[in-house]
PyMOL Python script that loads the backbone (N, CA, C, O; Angstrom):
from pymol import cmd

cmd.read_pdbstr("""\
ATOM      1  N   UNK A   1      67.123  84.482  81.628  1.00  0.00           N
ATOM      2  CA  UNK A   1      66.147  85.542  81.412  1.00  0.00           C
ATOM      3  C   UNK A   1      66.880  86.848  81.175  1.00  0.00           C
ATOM      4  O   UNK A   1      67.789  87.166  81.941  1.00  0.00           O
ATOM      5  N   UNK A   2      66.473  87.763  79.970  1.00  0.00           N
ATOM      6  CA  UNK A   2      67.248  88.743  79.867  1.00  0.00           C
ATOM      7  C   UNK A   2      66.717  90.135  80.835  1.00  0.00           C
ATOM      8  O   UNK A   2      65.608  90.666  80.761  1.00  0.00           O
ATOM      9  N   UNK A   3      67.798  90.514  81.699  1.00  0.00           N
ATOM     10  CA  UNK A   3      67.355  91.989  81.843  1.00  0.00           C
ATOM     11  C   UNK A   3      67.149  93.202  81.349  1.00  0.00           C
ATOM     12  O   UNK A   3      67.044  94.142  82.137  1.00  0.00           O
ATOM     13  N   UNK A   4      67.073  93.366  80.260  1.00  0.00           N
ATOM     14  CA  UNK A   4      67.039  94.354  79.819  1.00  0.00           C
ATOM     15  C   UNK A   4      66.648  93.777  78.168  1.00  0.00           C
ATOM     16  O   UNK A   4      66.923  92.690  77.661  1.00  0.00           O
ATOM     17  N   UNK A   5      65.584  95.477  77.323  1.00  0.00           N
ATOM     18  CA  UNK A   5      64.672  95.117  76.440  1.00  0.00           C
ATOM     19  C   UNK A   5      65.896  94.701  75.286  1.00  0.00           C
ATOM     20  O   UNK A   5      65.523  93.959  74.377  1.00  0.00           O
ATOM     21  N   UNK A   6      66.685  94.945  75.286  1.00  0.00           N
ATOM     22  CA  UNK A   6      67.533  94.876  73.706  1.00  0.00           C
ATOM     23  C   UNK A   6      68.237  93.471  74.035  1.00  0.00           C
ATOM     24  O   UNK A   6      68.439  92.827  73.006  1.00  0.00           O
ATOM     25  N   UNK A   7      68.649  92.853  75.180  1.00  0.00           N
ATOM     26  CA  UNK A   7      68.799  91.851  75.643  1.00  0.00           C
ATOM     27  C   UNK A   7      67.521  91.062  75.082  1.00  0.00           C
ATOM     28  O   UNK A   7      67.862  90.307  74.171  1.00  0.00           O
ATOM     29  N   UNK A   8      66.218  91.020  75.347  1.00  0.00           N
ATOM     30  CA  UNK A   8      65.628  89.797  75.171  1.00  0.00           C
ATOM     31  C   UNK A   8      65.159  89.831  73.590  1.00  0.00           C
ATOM     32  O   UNK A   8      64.960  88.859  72.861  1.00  0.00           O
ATOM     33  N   UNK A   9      65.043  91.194  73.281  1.00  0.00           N
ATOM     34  CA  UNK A   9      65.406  91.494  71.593  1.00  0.00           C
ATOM     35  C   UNK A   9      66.330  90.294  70.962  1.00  0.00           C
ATOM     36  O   UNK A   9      66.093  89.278  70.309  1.00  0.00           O
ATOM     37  N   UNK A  10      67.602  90.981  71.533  1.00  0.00           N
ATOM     38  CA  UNK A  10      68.795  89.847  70.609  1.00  0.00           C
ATOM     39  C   UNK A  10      68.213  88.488  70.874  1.00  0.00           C
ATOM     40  O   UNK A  10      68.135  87.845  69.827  1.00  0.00           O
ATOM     41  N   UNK A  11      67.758  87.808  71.982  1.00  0.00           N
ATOM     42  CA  UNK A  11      67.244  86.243  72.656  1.00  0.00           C
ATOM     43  C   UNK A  11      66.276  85.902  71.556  1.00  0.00           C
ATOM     44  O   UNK A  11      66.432  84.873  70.900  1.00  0.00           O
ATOM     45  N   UNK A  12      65.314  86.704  71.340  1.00  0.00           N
ATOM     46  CA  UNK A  12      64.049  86.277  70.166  1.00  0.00           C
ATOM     47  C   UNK A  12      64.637  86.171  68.872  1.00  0.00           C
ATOM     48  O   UNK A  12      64.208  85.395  68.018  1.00  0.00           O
ATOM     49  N   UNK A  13      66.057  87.283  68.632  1.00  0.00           N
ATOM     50  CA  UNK A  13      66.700  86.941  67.743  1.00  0.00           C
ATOM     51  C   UNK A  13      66.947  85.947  67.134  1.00  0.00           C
ATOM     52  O   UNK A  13      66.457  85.430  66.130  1.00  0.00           O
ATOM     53  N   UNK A  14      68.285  85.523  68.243  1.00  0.00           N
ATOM     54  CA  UNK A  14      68.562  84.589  68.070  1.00  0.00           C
ATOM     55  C   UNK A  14      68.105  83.094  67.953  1.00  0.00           C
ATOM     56  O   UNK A  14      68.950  82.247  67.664  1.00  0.00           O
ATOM     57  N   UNK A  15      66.792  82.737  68.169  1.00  0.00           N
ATOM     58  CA  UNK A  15      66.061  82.017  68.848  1.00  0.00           C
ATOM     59  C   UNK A  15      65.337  81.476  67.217  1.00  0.00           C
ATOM     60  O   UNK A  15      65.173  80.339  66.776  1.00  0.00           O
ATOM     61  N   UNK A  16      65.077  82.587  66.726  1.00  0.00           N
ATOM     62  CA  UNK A  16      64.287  83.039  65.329  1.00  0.00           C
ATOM     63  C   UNK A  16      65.824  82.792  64.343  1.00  0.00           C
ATOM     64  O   UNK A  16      65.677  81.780  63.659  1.00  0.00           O
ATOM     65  N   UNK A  17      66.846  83.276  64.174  1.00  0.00           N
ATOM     66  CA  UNK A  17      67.928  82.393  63.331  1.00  0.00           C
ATOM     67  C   UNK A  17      67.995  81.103  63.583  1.00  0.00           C
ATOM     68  O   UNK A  17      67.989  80.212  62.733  1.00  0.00           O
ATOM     69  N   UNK A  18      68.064  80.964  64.814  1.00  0.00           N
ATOM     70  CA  UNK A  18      68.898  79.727  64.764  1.00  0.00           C
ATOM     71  C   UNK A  18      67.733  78.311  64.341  1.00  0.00           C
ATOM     72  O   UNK A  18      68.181  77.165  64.384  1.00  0.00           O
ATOM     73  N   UNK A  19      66.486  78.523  64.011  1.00  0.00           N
ATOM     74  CA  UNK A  19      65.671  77.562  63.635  1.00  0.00           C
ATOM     75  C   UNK A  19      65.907  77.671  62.105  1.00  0.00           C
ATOM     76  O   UNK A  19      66.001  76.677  61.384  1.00  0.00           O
ATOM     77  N   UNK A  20      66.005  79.104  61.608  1.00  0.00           N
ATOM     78  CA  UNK A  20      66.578  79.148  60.324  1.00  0.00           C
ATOM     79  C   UNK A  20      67.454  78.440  59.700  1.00  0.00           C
ATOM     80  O   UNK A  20      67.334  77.697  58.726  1.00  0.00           O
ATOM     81  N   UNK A  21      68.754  78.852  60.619  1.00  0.00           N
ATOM     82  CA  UNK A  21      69.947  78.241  60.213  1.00  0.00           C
ATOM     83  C   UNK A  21      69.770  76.568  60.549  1.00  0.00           C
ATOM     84  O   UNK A  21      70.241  76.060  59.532  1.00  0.00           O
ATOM     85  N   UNK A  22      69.427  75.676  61.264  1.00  0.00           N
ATOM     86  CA  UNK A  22      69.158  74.941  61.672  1.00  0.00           C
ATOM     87  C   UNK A  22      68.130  73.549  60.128  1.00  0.00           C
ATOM     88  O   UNK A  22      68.265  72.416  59.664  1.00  0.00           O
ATOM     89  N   UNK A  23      67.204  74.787  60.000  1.00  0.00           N
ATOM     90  CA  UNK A  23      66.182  74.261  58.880  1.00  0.00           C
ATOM     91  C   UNK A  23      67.341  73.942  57.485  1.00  0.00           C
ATOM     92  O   UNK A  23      67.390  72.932  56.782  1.00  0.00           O
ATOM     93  N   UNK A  24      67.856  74.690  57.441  1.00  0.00           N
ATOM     94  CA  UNK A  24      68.911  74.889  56.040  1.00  0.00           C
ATOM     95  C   UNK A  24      69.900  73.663  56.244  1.00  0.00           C
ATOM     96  O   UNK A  24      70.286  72.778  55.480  1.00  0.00           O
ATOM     97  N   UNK A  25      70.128  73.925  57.425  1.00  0.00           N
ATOM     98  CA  UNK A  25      71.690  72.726  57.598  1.00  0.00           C
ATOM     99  C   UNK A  25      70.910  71.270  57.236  1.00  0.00           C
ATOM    100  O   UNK A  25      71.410  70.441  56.477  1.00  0.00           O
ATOM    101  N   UNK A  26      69.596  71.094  57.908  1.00  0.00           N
ATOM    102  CA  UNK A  26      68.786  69.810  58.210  1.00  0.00           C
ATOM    103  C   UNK A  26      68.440  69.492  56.458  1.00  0.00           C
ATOM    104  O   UNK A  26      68.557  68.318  56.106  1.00  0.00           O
ATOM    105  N   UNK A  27      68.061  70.437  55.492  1.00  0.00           N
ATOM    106  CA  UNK A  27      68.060  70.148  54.327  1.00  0.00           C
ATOM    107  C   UNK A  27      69.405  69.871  53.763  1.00  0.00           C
ATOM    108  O   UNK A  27      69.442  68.745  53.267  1.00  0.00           O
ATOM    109  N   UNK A  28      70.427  70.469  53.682  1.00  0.00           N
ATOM    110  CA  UNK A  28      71.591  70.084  53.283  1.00  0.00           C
ATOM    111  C   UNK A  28      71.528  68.855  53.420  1.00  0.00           C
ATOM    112  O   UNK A  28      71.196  68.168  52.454  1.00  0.00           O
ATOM    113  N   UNK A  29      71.846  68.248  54.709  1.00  0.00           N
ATOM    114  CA  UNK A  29      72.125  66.950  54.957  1.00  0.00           C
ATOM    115  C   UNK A  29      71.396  65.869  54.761  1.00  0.00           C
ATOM    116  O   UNK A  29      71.627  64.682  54.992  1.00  0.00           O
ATOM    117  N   UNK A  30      70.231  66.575  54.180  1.00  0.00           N
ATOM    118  CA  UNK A  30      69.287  65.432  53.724  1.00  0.00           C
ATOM    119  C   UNK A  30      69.504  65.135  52.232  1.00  0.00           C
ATOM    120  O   UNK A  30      69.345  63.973  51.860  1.00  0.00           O
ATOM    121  N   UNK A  31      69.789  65.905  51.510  1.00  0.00           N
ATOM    122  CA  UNK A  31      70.085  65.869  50.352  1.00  0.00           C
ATOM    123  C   UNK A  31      71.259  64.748  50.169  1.00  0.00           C
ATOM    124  O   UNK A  31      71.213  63.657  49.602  1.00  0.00           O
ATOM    125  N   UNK A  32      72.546  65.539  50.990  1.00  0.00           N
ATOM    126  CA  UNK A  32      73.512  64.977  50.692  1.00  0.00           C
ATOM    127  C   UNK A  32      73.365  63.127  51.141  1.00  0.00           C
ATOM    128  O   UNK A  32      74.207  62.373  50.653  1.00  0.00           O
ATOM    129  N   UNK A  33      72.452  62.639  51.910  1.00  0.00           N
ATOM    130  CA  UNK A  33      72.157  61.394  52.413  1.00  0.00           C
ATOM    131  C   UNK A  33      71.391  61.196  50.945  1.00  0.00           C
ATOM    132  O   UNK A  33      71.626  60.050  50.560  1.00  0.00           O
ATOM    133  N   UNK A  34      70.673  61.817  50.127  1.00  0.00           N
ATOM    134  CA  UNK A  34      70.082  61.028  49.097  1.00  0.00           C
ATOM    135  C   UNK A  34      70.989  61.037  47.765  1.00  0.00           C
ATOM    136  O   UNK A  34      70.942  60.470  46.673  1.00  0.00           O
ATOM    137  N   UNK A  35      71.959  62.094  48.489  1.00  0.00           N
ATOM    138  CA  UNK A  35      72.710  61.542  46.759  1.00  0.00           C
ATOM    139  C   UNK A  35      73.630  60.520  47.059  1.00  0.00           C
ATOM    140  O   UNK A  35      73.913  59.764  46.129  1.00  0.00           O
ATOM    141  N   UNK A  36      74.260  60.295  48.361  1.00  0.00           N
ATOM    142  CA  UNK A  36      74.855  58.928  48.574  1.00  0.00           C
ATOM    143  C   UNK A  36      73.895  57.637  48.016  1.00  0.00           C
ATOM    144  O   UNK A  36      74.154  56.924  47.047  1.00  0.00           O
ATOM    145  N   UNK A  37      72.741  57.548  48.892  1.00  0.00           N
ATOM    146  CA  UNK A  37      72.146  56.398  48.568  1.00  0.00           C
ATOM    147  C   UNK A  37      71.909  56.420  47.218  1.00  0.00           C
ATOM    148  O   UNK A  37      71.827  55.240  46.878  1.00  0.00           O
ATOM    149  N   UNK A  38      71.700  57.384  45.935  1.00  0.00           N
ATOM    150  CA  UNK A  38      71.852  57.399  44.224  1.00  0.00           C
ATOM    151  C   UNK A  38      73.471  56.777  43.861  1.00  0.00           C
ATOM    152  O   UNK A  38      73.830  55.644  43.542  1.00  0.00           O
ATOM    153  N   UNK A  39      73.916  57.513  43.978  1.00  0.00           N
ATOM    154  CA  UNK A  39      75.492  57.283  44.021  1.00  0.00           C
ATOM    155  C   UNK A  39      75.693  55.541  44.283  1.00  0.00           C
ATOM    156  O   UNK A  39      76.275  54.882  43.421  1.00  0.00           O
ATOM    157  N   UNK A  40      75.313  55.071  45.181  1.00  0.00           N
ATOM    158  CA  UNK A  40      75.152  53.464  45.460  1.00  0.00           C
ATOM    159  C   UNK A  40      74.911  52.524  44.237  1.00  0.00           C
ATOM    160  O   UNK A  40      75.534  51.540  43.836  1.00  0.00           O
ATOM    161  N   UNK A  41      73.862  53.124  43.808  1.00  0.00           N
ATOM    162  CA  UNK A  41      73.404  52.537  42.046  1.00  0.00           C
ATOM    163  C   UNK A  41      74.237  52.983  40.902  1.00  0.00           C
ATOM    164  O   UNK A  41      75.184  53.769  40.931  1.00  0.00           O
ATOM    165  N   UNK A  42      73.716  52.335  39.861  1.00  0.00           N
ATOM    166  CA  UNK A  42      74.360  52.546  38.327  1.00  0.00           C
ATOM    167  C   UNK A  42      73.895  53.361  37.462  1.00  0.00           C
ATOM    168  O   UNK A  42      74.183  53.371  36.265  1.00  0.00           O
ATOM    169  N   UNK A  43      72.908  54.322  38.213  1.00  0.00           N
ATOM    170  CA  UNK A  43      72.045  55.536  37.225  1.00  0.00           C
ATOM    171  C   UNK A  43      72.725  56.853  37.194  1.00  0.00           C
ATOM    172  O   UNK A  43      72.565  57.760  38.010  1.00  0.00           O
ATOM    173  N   UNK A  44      73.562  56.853  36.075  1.00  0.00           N
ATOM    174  CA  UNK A  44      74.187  58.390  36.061  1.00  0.00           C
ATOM    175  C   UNK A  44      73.709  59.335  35.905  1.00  0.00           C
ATOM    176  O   UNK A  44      74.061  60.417  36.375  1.00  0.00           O
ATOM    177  N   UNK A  45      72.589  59.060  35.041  1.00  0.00           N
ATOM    178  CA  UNK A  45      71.638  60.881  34.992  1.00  0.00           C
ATOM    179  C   UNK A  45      70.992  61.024  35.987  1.00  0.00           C
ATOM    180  O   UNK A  45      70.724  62.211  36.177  1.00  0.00           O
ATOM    181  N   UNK A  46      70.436  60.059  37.059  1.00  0.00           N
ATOM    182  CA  UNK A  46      70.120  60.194  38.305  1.00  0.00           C
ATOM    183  C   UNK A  46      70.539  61.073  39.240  1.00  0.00           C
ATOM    184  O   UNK A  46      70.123  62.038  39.880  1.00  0.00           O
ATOM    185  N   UNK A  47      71.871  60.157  39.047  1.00  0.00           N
ATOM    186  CA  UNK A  47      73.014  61.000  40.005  1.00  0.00           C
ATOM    187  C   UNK A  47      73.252  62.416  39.786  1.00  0.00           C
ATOM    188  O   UNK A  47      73.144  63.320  40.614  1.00  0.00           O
ATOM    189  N   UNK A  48      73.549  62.484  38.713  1.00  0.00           N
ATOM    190  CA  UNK A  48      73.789  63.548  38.132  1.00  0.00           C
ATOM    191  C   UNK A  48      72.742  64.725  38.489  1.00  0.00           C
ATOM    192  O   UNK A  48      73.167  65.820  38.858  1.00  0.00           O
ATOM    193  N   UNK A  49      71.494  64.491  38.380  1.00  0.00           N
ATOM    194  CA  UNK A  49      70.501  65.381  38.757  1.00  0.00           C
ATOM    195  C   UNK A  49      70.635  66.076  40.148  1.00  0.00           C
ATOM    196  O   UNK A  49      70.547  67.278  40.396  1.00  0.00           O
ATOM    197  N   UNK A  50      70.907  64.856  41.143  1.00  0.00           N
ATOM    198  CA  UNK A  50      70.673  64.495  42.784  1.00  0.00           C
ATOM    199  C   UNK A  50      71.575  65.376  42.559  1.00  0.00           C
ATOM    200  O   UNK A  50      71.273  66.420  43.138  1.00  0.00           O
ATOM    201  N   UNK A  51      72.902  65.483  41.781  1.00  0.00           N
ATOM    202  CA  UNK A  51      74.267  65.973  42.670  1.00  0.00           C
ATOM    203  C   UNK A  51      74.177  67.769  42.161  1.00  0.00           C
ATOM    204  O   UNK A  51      74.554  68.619  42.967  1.00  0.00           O
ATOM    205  N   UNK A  52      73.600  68.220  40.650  1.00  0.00           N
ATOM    206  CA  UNK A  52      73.423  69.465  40.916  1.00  0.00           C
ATOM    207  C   UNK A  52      72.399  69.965  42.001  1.00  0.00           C
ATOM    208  O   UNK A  52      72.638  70.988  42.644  1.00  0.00           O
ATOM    209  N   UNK A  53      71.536  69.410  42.146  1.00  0.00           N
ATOM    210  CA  UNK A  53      70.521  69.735  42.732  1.00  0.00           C
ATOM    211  C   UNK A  53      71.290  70.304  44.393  1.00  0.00           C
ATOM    212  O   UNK A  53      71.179  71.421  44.899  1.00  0.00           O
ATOM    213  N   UNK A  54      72.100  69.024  44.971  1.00  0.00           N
ATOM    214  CA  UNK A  54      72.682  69.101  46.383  1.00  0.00           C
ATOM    215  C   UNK A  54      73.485  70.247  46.182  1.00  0.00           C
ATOM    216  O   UNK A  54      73.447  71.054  47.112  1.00  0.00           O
ATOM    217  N   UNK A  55      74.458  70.640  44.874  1.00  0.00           N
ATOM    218  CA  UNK A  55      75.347  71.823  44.884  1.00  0.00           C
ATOM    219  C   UNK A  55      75.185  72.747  44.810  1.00  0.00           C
ATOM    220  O   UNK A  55      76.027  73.558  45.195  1.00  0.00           O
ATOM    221  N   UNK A  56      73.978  73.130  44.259  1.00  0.00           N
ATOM    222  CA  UNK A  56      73.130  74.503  44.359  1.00  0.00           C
ATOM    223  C   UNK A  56      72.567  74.833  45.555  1.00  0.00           C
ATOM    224  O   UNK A  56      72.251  76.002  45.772  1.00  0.00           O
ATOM    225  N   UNK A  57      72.345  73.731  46.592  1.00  0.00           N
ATOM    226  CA  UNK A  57      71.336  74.108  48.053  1.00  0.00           C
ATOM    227  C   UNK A  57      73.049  74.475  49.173  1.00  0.00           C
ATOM    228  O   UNK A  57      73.287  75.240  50.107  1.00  0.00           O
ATOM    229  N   UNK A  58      73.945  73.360  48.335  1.00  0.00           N
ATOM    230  CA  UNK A  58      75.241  74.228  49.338  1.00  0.00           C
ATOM    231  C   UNK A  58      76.214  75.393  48.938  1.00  0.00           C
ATOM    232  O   UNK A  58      77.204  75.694  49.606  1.00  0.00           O
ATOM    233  N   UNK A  59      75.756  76.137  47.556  1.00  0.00           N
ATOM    234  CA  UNK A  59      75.794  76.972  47.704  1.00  0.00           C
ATOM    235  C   UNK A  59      75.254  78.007  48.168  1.00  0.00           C
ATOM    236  O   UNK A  59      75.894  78.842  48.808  1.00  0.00           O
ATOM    237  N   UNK A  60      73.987  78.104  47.911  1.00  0.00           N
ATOM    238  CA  UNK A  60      73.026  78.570  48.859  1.00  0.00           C
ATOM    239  C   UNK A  60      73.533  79.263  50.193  1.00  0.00           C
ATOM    240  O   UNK A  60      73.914  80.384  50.528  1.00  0.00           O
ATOM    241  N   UNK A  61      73.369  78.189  50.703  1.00  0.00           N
ATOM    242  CA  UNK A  61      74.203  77.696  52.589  1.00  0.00           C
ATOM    243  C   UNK A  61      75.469  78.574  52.535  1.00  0.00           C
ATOM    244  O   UNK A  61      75.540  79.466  53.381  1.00  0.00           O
ATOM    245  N   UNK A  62      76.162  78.480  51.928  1.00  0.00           N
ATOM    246  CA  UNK A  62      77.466  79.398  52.119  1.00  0.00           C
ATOM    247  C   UNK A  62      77.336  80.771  51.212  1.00  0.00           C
ATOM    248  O   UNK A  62      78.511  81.139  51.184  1.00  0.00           O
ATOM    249  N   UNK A  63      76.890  81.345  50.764  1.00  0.00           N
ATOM    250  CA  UNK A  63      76.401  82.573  50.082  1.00  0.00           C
ATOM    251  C   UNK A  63      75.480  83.149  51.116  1.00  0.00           C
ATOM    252  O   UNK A  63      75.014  84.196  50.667  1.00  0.00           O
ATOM    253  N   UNK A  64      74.940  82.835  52.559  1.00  0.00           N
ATOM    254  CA  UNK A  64      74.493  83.308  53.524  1.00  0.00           C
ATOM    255  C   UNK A  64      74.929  82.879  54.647  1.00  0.00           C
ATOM    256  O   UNK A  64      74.329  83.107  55.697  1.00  0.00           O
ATOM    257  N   UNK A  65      76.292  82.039  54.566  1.00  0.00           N
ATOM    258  CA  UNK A  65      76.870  82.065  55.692  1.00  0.00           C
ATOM    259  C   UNK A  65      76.490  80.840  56.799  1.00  0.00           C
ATOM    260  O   UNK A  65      76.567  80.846  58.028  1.00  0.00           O
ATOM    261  N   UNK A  66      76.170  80.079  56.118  1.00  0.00           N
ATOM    262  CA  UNK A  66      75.534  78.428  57.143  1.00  0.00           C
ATOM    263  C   UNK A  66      76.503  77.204  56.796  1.00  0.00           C
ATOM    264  O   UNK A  66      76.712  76.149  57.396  1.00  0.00           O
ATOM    265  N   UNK A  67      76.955  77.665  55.753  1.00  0.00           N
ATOM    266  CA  UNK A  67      78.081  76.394  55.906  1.00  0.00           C
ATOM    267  C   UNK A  67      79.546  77.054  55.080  1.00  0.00           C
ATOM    268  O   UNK A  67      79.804  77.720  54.078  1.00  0.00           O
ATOM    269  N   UNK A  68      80.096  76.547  55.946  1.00  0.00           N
ATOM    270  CA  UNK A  68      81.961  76.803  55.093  1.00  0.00           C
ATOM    271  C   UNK A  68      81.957  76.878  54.034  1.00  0.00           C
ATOM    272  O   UNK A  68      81.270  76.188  53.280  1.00  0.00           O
ATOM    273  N   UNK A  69      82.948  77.987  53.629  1.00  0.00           N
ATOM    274  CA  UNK A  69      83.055  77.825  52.133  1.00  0.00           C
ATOM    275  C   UNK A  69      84.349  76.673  51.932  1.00  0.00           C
ATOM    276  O   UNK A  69      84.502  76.444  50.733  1.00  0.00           O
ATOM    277  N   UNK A  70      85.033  76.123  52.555  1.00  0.00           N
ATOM    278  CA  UNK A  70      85.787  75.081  52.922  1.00  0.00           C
ATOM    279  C   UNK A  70      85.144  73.809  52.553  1.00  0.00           C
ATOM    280  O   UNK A  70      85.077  73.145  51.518  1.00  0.00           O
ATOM    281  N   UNK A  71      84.633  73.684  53.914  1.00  0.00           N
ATOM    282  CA  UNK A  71      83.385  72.384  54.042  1.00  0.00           C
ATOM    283  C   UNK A  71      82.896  72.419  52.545  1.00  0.00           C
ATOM    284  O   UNK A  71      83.693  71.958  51.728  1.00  0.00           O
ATOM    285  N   UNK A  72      81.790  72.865  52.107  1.00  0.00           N
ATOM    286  CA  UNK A  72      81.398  72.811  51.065  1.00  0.00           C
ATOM    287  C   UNK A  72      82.182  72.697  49.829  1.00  0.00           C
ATOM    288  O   UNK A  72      81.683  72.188  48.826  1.00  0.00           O
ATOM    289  N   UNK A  73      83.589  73.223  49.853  1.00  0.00           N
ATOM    290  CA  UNK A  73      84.256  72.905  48.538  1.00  0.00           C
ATOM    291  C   UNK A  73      84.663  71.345  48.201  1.00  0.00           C
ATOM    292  O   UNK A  73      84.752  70.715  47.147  1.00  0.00           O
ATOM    293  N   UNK A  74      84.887  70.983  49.716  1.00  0.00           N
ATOM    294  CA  UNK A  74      85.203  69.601  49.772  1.00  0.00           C
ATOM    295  C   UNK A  74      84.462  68.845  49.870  1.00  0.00           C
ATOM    296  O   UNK A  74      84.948  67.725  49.715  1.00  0.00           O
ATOM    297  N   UNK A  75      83.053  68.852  50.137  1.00  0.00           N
ATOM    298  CA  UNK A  75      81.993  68.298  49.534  1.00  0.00           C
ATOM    299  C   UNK A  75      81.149  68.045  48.304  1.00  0.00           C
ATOM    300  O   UNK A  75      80.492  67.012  48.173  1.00  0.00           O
ATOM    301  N   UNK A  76      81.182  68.969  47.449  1.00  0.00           N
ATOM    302  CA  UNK A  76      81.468  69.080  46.001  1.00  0.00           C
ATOM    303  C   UNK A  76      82.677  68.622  45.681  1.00  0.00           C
ATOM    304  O   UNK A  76      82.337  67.630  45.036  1.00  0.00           O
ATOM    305  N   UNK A  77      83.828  68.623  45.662  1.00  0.00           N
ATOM    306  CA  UNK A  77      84.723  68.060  45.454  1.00  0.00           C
ATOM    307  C   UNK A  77      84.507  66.417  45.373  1.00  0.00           C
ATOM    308  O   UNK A  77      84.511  65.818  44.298  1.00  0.00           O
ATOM    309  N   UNK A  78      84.351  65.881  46.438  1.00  0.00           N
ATOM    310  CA  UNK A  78      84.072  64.632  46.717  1.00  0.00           C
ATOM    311  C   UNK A  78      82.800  64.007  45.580  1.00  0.00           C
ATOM    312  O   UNK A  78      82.823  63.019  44.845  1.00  0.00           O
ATOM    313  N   UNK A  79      82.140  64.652  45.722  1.00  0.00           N
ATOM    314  CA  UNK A  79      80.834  64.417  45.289  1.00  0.00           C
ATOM    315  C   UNK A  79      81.057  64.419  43.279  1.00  0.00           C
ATOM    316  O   UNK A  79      80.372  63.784  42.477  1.00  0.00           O
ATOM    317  N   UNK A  80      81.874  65.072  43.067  1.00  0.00           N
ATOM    318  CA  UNK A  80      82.480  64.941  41.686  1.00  0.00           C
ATOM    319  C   UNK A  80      83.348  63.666  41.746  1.00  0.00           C
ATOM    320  O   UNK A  80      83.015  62.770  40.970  1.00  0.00           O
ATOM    321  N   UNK A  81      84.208  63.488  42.397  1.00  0.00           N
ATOM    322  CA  UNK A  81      85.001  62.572  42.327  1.00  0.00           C
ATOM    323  C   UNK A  81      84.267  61.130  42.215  1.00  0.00           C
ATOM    324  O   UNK A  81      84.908  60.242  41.653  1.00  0.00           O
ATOM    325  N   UNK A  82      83.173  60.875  42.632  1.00  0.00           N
ATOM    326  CA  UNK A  82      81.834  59.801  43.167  1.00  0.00           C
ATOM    327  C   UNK A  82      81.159  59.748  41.453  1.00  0.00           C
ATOM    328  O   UNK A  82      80.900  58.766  40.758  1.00  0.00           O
ATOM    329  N   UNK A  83      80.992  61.516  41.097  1.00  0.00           N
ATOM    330  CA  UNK A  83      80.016  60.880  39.910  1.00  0.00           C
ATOM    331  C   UNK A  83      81.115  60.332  38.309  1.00  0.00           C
ATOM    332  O   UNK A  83      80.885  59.626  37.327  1.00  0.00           O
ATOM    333  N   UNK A  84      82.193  61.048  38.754  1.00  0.00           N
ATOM    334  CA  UNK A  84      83.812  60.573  37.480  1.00  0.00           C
ATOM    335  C   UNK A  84      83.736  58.951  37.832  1.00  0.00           C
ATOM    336  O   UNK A  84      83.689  58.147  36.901  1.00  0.00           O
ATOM    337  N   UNK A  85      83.724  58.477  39.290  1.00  0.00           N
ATOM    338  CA  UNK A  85      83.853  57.165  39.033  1.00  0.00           C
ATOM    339  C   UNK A  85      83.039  56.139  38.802  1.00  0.00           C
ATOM    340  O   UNK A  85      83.343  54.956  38.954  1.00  0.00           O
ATOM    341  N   UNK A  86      81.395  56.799  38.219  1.00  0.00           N
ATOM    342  CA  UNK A  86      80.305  56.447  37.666  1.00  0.00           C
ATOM    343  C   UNK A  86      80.017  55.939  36.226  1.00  0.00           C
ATOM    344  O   UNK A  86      79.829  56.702  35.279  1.00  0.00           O
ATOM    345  N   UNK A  87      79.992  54.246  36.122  1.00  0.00           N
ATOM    346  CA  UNK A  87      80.218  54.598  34.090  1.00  0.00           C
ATOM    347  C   UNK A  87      79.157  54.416  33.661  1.00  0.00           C
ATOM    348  O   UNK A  87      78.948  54.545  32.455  1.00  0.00           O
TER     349      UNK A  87
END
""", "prot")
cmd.dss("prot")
cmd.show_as("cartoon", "prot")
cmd.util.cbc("prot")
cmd.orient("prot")
């Protein structure tokens, strides 16, 4: 319990990001679970769709600071490497 008003300020704050940040990460990772299961098959424009689609929501994510700009390079990274070995 916070004592003081700027204390329970920051608490509602935080409380109020972190469902934010939380909502964003939970989409990321949903994405990235559906372009695996595309990726599984032999449909390249599929894929292809799934995988800009996932690289634009993780840029997103890191242009406000929810996911690495690390993490994310190497996830795109990967995720290219998946659709090159697609014929």
């Amino acid at each position: 319990m916070a004592n003081t008003k700027s204390a329970a300020k920051r608490a509602r704050q935080t409380t109020r990001r972190s469902l934010i940040n939380r909502r964003a990460l939970t989409g990321v990772k949903n994405q990235l679970k559906t372009v695996r299961e595309v990726l599984k098959g032999t449909d390249k424009v599929k894929a292809t769709a799934a995988a800009a689609q996932l690289i634009s929501s993780i840029d997103k994510a890191v242009k406000t600071g929810r996911v690495h700009r690390n993490s994310a390079n190497r996830h795109k990274s990967t995720l290219n490497k998946a659709l090159g070995k697609l014929a």
